[in-house]
matplotlib code that plots the C-alpha trace (Angstrom):
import matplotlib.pyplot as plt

x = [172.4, 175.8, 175.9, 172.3, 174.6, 177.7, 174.8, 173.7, 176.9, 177.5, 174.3, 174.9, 178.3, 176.5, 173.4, 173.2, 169.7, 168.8, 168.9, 173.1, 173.5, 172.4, 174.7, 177.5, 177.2, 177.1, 180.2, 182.0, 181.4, 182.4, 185.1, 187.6, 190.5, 193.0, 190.9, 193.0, 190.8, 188.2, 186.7, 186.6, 184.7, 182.4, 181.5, 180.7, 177.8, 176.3, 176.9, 176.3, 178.8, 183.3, 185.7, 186.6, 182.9, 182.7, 185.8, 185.0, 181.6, 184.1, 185.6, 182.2, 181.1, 184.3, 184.6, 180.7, 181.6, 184.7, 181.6, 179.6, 182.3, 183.4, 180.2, 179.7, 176.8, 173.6, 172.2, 168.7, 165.4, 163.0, 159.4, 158.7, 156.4, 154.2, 153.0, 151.7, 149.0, 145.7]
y = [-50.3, -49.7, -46.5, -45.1, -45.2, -43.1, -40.9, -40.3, -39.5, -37.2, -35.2, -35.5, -33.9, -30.5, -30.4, -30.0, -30.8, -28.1, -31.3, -32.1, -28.3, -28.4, -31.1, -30.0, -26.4, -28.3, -30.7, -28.0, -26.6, -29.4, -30.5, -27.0, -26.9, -28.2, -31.7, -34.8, -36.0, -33.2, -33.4, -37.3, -36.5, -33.8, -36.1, -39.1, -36.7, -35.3, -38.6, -39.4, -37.1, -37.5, -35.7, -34.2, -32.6, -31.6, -29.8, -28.5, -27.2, -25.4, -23.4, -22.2, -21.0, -19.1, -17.5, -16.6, -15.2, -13.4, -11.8, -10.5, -9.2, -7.3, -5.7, -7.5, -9.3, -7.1, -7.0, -7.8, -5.9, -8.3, -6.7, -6.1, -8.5, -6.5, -8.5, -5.6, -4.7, -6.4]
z = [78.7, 79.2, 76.5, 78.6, 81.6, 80.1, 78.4, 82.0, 83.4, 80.6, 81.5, 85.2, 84.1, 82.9, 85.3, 89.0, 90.7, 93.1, 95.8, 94.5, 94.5, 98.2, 99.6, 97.7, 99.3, 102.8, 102.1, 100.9, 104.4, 105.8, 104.0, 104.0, 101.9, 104.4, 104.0, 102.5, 99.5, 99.9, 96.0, 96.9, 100.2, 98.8, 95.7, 98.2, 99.8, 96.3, 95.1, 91.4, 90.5, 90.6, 92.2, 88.8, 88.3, 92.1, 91.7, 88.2, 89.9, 92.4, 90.2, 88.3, 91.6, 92.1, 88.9, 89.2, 92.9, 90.9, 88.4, 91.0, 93.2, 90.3, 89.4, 86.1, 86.9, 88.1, 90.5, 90.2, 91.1, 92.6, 92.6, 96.7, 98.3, 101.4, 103.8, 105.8, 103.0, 103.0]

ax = plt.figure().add_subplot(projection="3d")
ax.plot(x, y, z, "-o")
ax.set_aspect("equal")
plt.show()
């Protein structure tokens, strides 16, 4: 059971649920950069997941921020959706 459990915290490592994605935007809203122990705090709220991998998380979303503000990601076309036609 034990070797299920490390298996699962590998995964939980790589994958965010849409749910941990959620409260880790929040805490990190919470929780600014001037807060003692803030990856300890924000990992408390997601839960399931360590300081170490909410930190690590962090620093995907800046460098993705860092793409997009640069222009290297596109921006994509999303096909319009008219209410006002019936």
């Amino acid at each position: 059971m034990a070797s299920n459990s490390h298996n699962n915290n590998k995964e939980n490592s790589s994958s965010w649920t849409p749910m941990q994605n959620k409260q880790f935007e929040s805490a990190l809203a919470l929780y600014d950069q001037d807060t003692p122990d803030r990856w300890q705090n924000i990992a408390k709220v997601v839960g399931d997941k360590s300081a170490e991998e909410v930190k690590r998380h962090y620093e995907i979303l800046l460098e993705d921020l860092r793409h997009i503000e640069s222009g290297r990601v596109p921006i994509p076309s999303y096909k319009s959706t008219d209410n006002n036609e019936r």
